[in-house]
N, C-alpha and C positions, 0 to 999 in steps of 0.2 A: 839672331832672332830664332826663336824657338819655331819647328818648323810643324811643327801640331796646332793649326791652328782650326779652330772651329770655325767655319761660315753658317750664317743663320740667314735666309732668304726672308725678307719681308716682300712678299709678292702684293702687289700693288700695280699690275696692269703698265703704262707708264711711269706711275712715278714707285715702281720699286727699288730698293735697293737692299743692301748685304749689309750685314752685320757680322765683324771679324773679333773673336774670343782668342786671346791666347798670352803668352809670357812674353816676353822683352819684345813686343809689338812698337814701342814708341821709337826707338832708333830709325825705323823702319818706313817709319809714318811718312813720310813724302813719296816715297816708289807705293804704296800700299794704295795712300789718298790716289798718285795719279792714276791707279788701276780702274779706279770707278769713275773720275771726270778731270778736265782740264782745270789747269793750276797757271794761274797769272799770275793776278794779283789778290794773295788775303787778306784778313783782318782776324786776327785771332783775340777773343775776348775771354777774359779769365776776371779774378781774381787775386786779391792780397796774397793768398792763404794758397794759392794754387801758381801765382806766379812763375816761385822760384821754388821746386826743379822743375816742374814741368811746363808751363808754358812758354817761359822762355827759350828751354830747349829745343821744344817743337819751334820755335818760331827759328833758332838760329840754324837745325836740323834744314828748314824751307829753304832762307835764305844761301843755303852753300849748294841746294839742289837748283838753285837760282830761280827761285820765286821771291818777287815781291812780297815782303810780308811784315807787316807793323801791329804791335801791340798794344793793345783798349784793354783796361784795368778798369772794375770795380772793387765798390769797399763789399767784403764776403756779410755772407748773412742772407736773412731771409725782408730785412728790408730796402734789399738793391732790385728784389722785383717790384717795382714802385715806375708809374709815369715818367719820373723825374731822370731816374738812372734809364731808362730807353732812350728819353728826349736827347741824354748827354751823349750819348751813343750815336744815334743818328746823326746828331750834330758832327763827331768826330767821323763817323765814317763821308759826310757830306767833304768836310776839310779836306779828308786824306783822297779824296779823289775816288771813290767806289763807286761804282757803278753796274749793271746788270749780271756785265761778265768778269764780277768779283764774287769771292767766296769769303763768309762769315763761316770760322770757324771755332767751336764752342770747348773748351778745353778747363775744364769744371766740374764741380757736383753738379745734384738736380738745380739749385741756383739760376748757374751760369749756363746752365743748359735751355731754361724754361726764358731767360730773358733773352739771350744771344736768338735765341732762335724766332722771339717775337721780333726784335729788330732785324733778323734775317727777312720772318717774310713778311715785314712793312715796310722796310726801305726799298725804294724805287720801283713798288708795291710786289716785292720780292726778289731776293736772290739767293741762291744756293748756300746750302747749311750742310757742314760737317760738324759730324758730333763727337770726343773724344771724353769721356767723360772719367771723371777721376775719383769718386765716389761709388762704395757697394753700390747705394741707395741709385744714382743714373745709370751705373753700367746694367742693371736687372730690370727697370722700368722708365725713368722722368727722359732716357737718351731717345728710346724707342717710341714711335708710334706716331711724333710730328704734333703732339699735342705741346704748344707753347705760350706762354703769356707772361702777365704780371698780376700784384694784386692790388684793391680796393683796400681801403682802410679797414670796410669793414665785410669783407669776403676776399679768399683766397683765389688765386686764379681766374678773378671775376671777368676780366681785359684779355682776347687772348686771340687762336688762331689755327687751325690742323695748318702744318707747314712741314711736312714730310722731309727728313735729313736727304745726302743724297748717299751718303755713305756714314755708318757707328764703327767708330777703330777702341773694341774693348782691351787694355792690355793690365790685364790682375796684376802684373809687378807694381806700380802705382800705388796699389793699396797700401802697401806695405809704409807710404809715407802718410796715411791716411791715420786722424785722431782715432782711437780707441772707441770713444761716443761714437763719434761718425760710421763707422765698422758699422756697429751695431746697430746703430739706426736704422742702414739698410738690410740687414736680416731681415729684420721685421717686412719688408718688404718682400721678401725670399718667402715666410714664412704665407703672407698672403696668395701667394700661389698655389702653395699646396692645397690650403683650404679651399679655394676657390675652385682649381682646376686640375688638380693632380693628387689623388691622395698615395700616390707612391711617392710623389715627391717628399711630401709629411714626413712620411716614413723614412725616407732617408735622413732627412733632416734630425728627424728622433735617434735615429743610429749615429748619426758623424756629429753630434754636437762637441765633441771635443776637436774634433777634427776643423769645425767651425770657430771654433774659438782661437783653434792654434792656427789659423789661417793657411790651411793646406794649401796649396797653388793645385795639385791637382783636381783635388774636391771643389775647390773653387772654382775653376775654371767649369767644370761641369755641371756644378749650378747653373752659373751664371748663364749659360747656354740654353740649359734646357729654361729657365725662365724667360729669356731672350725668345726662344721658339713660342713659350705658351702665348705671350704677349704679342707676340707678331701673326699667330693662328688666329688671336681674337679682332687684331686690328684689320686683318682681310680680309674679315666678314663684315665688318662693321664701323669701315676708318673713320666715321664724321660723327659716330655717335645718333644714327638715326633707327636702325632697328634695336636699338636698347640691348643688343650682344657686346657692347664694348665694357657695359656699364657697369659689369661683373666687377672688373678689374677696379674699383671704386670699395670693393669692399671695407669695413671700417673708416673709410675716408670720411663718410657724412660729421660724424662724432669727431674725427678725428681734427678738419677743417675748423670748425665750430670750436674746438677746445685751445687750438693754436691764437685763431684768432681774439677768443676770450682771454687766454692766459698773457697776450701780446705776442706777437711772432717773433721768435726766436729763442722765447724760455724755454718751450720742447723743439727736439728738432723733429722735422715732418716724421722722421720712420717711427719717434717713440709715440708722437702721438695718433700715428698707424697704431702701434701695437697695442695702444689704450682703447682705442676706437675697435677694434678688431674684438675685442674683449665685450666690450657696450654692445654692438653690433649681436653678438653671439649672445649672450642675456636676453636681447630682447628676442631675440627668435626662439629663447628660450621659452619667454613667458606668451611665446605666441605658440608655444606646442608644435615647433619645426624640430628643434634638436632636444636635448636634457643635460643635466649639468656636466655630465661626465663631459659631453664633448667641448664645452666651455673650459673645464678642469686641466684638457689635454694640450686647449691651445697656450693655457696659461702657462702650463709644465714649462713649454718647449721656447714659451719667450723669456719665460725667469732664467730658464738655464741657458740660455744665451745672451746674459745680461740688460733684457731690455726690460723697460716699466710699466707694470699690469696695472695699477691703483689711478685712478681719476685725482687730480691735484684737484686742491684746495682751491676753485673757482665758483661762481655762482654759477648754482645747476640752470636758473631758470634764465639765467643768460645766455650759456650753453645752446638750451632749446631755441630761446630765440634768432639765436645766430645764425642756427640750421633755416631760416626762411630764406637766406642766399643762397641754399645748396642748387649747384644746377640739375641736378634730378627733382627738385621741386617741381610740379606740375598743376598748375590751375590753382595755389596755395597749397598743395596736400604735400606733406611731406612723404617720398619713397626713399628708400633701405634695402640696399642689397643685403642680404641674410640668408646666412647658411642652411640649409633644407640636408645635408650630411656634409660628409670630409669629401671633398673635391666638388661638389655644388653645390651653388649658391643660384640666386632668384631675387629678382625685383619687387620690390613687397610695397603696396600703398596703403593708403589710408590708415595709415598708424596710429592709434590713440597718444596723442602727446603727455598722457600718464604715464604708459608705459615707458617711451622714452624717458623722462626722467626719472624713472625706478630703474632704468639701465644705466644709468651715470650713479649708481650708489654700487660700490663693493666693498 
């Protein structure tokens, strides 16, 4: 085990916990986990696609540390967050015997992160959630923060629950068995950061794009940490979403939600249709006289050259808009949009002419 490892404090009063950043972390994963809470007996839940190497490691890694521990597979994708694939979950963790003082552990992308962890905190109206997450896109954001659910046919996220992890074990070697797409997905998420909260972060990102692309471990690792930290500063101000400080972190998502769900979920994966929506997002704060094009121009730079997709697909625009009425920042009908006001903030923007929005789905 690499012994540089980053901890990132999510302070949260009682229910805080650590988030570990570093390289060959997973060998390790059973003395790491026990460091933050007791280990009986778990339920580790994964993935087709994530199974085999890593979740079955970690599971076989528990068992010779001598914990109980059995493995709950979903089909991968973005329609395993569905009623159906929970119910079958609950069902199995009822079988296998779970109960209060068992630990659901989530060893996946943002997926298997956002479902494991709605069936963490609803079975036996909650139990402890570790989060290991095996994708850019959860290790930088969907692992962190305790925000968990599933979706509605016709809204994302719409089912769901704060259910605070009790421990996040990030370990960057993983990636390395991570799809190309999938990589890059979660950039886009990376990239959301900057814009929102850090414009030194931007700037880094502007300088190590090669460095990003050739998947540096150590650049990596220091991303991921410092966006770990941004996301965990905003969560401790704001962990339920009630003074509208979380809702930064939502940037591009309105558009983004909306365009997944129109186009079917799964044709974009969540970080590209981040990166579309980021774009939307930024237009229209354009034509609201918050920013100018150059800074739309800048984001677009930095997500083309890290391979992700700037262009709105071929879907109905005014379906698009309508989709946006399940956004959960909707308020009283009016649709709100986080929108950049410059490079590192962003602001809560209502009463949006729904012209406008759909003059920002045209580029």
């Amino acid at each position: 085990m690499d012994a540089a490892i980053q901890t990132v404090p999510v302070s949260l009063g009682s229910g805080s916990y650590a988030i570990d950043v570093g390289s060959g972390l997973l060998p390790d994963a059973p003395a790491l986990i026990r460091a933050h809470l007791d280990l009986q007996r778990v339920f580790l839940i994964t993935d087709e696609h994530v199974r085999w190497p890593h979740a079955e490691r970690v599971g076989q890694l528990l068992r010779e540390a001598g914990v109980a521990a059995e493995l709950l597979t979903v089909a991968p994708g973005e329609p395993s967050k569905s009623i159906g694939a929970a119910a079958a979950l609950w069902e199995s963790l009822l079988e296998g015997g779970a109960d209060r003082a068992s630990v659901v552990i989530a060893v996946g992308g943002g997926v298997v992160g956002d479902l494991a962890g709605f069936v963490a905190a609803t079975y036996a109206r909650g139990i402890r959630l570790v989060q290991i997450p095996t994708s850019l896109l959860a290790q930088v954001d969907s692992s962190v923060g305790g925000k968990v659910g599933i979706n509605l046919p016709q809204a994302k996220n719409m089912v769901g629950a704060f259910w605070q992890p009790s421990y996040v074990l990030v370990d960057i070697d993983v990636l390395q068995t991570l799809p190309d797409r999938e990589y890059r997905a979660g950039l886009a998420e990376v990239v959301k950061y900057g814009v929102i909260l850090d414009a030194d972060l931007f700037a880094c990102l502007e300088a190590n794009v090669d460095g990003l692309n050739q998947h540096r471990s150590e650049l990596l690792a220091s991303v991921i940490a410092r966006c770990c930290q941004l996301k965990a500063d905003v969560v401790r101000r704001d962990e339920r979403e009630l003074s509208g400080a979380r809702a930064v972190l939502n940037y591009g998502h309105t558009f983004a939600h909306a365009l997944e769900a129109v186009s079917g979920y799964g044709q974009l994966l969540h970080g590209e249709a981040v990166a579309i929506g980021m774009l939307c997002a930024s237009r229209l704060a354009e034509s609201l006289g918050h920013v100018d094009a150059a800074f739309t121009r800048r984001q677009a730079a930095l997500l083309t050259a890290l391979g992700l997709p700037v262009a709105v697909p071929e879907v109905d625009r005014a379906a698009v808009v309508a989709a946006m009425r399940y956004d959960k920042k909707v308020a009283h009908g009016r649709l709100r949009f986080v929108l950049p006001l410059r490079l590192g903030q962003v602001a809560l923007v209502e009463d949006v002419d729904p012209a406008l929005v759909r003059a920002a789905l045209e580029c």
